[in-house]
Structures are given as structure tokens and as C-alpha cells.
C-alpha positions in Angstrom: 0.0 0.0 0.0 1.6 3.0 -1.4 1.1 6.3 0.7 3.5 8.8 -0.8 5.8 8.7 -3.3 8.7 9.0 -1.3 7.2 6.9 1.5 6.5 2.9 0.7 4.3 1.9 3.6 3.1 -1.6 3.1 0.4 -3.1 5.1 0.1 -7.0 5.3 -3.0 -8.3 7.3 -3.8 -11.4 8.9 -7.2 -10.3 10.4 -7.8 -12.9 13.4 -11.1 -11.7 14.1 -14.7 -11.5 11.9 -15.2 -8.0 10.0 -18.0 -6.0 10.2 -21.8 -7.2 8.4 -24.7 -5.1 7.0 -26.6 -2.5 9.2 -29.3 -4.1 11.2 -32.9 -3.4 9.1 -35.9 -4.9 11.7 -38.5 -7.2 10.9 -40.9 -9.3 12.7 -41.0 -12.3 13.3 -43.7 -15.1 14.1 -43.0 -18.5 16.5 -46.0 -20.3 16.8 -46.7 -24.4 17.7 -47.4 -26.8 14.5 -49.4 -29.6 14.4 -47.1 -31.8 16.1 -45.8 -29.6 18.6 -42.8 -28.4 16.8 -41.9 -24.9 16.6 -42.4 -22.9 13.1 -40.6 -20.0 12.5 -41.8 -17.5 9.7 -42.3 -14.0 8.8 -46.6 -13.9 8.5 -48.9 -15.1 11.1 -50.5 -18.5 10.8 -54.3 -18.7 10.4 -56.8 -19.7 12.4 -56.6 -19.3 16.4 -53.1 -20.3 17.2 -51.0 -19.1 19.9 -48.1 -16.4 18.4 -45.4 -15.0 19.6 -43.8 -12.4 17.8 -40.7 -10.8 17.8 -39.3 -7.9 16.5 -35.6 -9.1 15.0 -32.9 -8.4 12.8 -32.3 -9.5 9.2 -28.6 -8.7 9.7 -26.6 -6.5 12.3 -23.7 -4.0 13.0 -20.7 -6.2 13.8 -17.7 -4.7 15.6 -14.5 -4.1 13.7 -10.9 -3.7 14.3 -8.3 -2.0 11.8 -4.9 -0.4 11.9 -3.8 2.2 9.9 -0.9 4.5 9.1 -0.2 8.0 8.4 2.5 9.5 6.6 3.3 13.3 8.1 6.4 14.1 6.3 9.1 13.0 8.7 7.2 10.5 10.6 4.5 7.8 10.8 2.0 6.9 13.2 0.5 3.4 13.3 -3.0 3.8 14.9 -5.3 0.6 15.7 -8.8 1.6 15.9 -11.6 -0.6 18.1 -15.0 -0.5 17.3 -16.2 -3.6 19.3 -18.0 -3.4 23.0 -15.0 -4.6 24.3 -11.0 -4.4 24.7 -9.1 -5.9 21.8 -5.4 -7.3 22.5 -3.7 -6.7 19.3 0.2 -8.5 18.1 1.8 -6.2 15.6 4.3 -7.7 13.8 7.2 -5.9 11.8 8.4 -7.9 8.8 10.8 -5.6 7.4 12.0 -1.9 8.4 13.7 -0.1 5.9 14.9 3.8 6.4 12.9 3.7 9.4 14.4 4.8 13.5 13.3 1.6 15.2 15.4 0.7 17.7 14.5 -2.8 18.8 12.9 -4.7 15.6 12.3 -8.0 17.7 10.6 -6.6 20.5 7.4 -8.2 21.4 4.6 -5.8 20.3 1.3 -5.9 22.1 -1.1 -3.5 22.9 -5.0 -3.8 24.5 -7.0 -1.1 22.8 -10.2 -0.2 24.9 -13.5 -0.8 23.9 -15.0 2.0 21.4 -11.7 3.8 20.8 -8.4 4.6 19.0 -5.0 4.3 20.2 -1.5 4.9 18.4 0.5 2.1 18.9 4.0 3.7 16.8 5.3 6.7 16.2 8.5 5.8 13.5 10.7 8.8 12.5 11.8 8.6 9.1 15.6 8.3 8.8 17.4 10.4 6.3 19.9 9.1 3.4 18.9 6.9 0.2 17.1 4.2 1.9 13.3 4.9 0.8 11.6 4.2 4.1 9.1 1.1 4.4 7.9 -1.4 6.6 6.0 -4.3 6.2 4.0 -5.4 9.1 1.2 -8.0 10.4 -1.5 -7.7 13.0 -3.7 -10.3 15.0 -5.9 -9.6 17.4 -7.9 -11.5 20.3 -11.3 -9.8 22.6 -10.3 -9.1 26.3 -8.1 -8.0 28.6 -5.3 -10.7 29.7 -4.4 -8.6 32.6 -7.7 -8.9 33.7 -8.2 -11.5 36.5 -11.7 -14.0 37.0 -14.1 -13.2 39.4 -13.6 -15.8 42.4 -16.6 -18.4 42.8 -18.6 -17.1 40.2 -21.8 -19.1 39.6 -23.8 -19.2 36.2 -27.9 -19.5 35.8 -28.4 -21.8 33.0 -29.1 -20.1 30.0 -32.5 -21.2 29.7 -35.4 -20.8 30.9 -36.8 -21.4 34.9 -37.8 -24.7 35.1 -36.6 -26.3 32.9 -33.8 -28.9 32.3 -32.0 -30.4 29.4 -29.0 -33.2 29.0 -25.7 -32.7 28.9 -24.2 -34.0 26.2 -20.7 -33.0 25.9 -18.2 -31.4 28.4 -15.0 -31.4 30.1 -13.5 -34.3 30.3 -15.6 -36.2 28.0 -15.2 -34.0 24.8 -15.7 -35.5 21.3 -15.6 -32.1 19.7 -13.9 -30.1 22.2 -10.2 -30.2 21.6 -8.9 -26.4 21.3 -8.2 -24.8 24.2 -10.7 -22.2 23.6 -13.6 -24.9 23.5 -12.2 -27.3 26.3 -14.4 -26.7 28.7 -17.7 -25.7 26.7 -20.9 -27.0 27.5 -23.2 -29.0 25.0 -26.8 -29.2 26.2 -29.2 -31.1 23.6 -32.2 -29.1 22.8 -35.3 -28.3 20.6 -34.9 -25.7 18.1 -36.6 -22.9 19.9 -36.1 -23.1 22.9 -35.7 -19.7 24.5 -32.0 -18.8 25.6 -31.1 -16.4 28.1 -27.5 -14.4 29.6 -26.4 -17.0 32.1 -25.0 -13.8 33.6 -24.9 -10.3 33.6 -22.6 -8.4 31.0 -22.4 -6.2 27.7 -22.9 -7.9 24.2 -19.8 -7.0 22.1 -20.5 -9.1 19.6 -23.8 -11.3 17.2 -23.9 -13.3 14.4 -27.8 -13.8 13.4 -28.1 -14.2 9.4 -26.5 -17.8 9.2 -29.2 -20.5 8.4 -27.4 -23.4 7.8 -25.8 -26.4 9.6 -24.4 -29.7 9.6 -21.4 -32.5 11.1 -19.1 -31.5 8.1 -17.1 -29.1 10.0 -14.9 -28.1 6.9 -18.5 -26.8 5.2 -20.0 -25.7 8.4 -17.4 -24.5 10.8 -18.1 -20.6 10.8 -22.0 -20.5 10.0 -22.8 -20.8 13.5 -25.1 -17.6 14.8 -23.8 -16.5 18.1 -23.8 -13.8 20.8 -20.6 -13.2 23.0 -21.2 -11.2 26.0 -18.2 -9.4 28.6 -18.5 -9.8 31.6 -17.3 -7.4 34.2 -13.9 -9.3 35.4 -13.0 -9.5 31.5 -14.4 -13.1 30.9 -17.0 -13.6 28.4 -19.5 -15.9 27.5 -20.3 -17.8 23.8 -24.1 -19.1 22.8 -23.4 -20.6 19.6 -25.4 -22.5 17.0 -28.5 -19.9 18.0 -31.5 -20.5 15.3 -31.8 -17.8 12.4 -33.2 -14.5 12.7 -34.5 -14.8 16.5 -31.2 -12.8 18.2 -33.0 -10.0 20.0 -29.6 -8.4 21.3 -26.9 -6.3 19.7 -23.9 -4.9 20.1 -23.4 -2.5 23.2 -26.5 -3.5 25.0 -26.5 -4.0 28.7 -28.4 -7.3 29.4 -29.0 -8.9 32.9 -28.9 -13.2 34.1 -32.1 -14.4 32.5 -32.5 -11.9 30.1 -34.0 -13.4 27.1 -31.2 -13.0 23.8 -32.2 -15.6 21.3 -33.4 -18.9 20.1 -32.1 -22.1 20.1 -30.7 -23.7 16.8 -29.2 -25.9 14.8 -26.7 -23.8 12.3 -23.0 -24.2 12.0 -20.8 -27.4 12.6 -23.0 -29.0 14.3 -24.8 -33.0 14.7 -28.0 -32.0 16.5 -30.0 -29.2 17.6 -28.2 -27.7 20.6 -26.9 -25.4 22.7 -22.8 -24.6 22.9 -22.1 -22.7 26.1 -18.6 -21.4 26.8 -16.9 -19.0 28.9 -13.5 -17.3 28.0 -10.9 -15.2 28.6 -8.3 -13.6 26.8 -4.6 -15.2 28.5 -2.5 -13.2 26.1 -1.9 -14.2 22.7 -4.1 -17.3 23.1 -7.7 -17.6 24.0 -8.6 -20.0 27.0 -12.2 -21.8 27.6 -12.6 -22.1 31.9 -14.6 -24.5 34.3 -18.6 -23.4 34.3 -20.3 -23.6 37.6 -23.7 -23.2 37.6 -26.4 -22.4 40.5 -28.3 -25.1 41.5 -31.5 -25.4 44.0 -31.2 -23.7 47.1 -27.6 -22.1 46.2 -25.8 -25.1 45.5 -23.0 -25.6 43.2 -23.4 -27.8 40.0 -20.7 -28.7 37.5 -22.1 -30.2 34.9 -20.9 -33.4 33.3 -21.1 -35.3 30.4 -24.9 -37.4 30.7 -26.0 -35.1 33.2 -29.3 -33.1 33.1 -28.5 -29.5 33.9 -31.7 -27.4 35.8 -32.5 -23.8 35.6 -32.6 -22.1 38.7 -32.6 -18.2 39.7 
């Protein structure tokens, strides 16, 4: 990427992260029993006397986005990551090649967090004088959170469904068939009908929703990143995942404040996935790397309950 003439500033880019989507355009929508007792999603109401819900959702929405950027001032340039997202971004900058450029320490580790909703400038380079046409050739990554950040102690989760209710566990730490990153070790399978309501297992802001996918499947090469999903911070810096959410029904976006038992979405079946279900993880940026962590949730009359593969797992306030 040429800037000036006299100043070859090339930017290569391995973005880590998903880019931003269409602006959100509402719509309503209409969940209603069949014949059968399944649940039928569409966008007119049924006829005849049927009970309907509807809900007013999204046919696509705002996602957040991270870039960095460079500006050429004459004798210097400043490398500036911006943040859009709800919530800190770590960022790794990596140099390439420097050329005509005063940098004293080329293999310094470079890594920056970069608040939620803001801007920071990350380098200021001086150009150096002489022949040498100054350029420099650099890569970013970037993760959500903030690794300094430390885990709330004892922290209890509602079930992210409704009261009353219980579903089986059917995958989870140790017994994992599909969980075998790091970021998914400890994620929490519970087999469910499509529609099922799904709730914030606990209080937090939504940084980030996927809600346009329709489409899923066990070929995870095919179906790995169609999952619909809501991530939401928490206030220690963790953050929660509900993935494989149905199309269309999200009822949160970015930047909203929601509360434990606050309803977000719908229960699906898109992504890579075998069955209609829920995935349930909580994460937390450790620097560099992003790391799934044990899920305790509240059980009746304040007790603790880990869930476990076979298991049935309970709502309770």
C-alpha cells in the first residue's frame, strides 16, 4: 500500500477476528406451535386461532471491527489501531521488514489492548534520512479481552434457559468428542429443541452477534463458521459464547447491557454442528491465546453444580 511517493508503507494483514456485516434493518417475526408440537418460525402469522409470539428481530446487524492504519506526516509515521467492538481488543503487531525507518528494537514483542469503542497509536516511527526509501512491512492479529484482567472468584452461572426447565448434557469437560482447542475445552453441550428460549447466564455487555446464518451440519470443513452466536463481557474481563443460536431470532446487539435471565435468542441448529443444541462457553483472553474455563452453575437452594457429560442441567434463579 503506497502512501506517498517518497514513502512505501506496506500493510500485510492477517485479520484474526470477523469483519463487520450489514446494518441491522428490523423485521418481525412469528414463532408459533405446528401440528405436532414443533416450533415454526416464519415472517406472516399463521391462520386460524393459534397461539403467536412475535418478535421484532434483525435481518442482519452492526458487527464490531478492528483495523490499523498508518499515516505519513512528512518525517514520521504513526501506526494507529482503531476498536469498534464493546470490548478491549489485545492486538500483536508484527514488523516484517523496516527499511529507512528509526526503530530501535525490531524483535521486541509488540502488544497492545486497545479499549472498547476507541483509538490508540501504537507507533510513532521517525523517518531516517539518506537513500534508503523508508518502508515497513507489518502484520496484526488480534484477540477480545483484557489478559491482565483477572476471573471473578466463585462465580456461579444461571443456566441459560429458561426457569424450570432442564436439558442433558451432552458433551463437556472431560468427556469431549468435539472439544479439543483450548478455547472450547471446557464448553458446555446441552441437547435441545430448536426454539427453545436462551437467556445471559449472567450479567454483561454484548460486544458481539452473528444472526443471518441459516445453515448447519457435522461437516465441520463446510459448516465451521456459520454458527449464529452472541458473545457477552463480563465485568472481570471473561465472556460468554451461545453458539449454533436458530436464524433470525437474536433480540440483542452490540453494546446492549443485558441482565442473568435476560432473554437473547433462540435455540438452533446452524454451524458445525450433529444435532439441535446449545454450545455454552466461557472465555478469557490469557495473552496471545484464548482459553475456555470450568462453568459452575447455580443449582437449587444455592448449591453448586458442575455439569458433566450425561448429566441433566436445571434452571434455577
Amino acid at each position: 500500500m503506497v502512501r506517498k511517493s517518497d514513502f512505501r508503507w506496506q500493510a500485510l494483514l492477517f485479520i484474526t477476528a470477523v469483519l463487520a456485516c450489514g446494518i441491522a434493518s428490523a423485521q418481525t417475526m412469528y414463532k408459533y406451535r405446528g401440528e405436532n408440537g414443533e416450533w415454526i418460525f416464519a415472517d406472516r402469522p399463521p391462520n386460524g386461532g393459534l397461539t403467536v409470539e412475535t418478535r421484532a428481530v434483525a435481518s442482519s446487524v452492526a458487527r464490531g471491527e478492528f483495523t490499523v492504519t498508518h499515516n505519513f506526516t512528512g518525517d514520521s509515521v504513526a501506526v494507529t489501531a482503531r476498536n469498534s467492538f464493546h470490548a478491549p481488543m489485545e492486538i500483536e503487531l508484527v514488523l516484517d521488514s523496516i527499511v529507512g525507518v528509526d526503530y530501535p528494537d525490531p524483535d521486541q514483542e509488540l502488544r497492545w489492548v486497545v479499549p472498547a469503542r476507541s483509538e490508540s497509536v501504537l507507533l510513532d516511527l521517525a523517518a531516517l534520512g539518506g537513500s534508503a526509501v523508508p518502508s515497513v512491512q507489518y502484520r496484526y492479529s488480534y484477540l477480545p479481552g483484557d489478559p491482565d484482567l483477572q476471573p471473578s472468584g466463585n462465580t456461579t452461572y444461571r443456566a441459560p434457559f429458561s426457569l424450570s426447565m432442564n436439558f442433558p448434557v451432552t458433551q463437556t469437560y472431560p468427556d469431549s468428542i468435539s472439544h479439543r482447542t483450548r478455547d472450547s475445552m471446557y464448553a458446555v453441550d446441552l441437547a435441545m429443541p430448536v426454539g427453545t428460549d436462551i437467556v445471559a447466564a449472567r450479567n454483561g455487555v454484548v460486544f458481539d452477534v452473528s444472526s443471518t446464518n441459516f445453515e448447519g451440519g457435522p461437516d465441520i470443513d463446510q459448516y465451521a463458521d456459520l454458527a449464529n452466536l452472541v458473545r457477552i463481557l463480563h465485568d472481570d474481563g471473561t465472556y460468554a459464547v451461545y453458539a449454533h443460536l436458530n436464524w433470525n431470532t437474536i433480540r440483542v446487539r452490540p453494546g446492549d447491557r443485558v441482565e442473568a435471565g435476560q432473554y437473547i435468542a433462540d435455540s438452533g441448529n446452524t454451524g458445525f454442528s450433529s444435532g439441535p443444541h446449545l454450545h455454552f462457553a466461557v472465555q478469557r483472553n490469557m495473552g496471545g491465546r484464548v482459553d475456555s474455563l470450568p462453568v459452575v452453575f447455580r443449582g437449587s437452594g444455592g448449591s453448586r453444580v458442575t455439569p458433566y457429560s450425561g448429566s441433566s442441567l436445571a434452571a434455577h434463579p
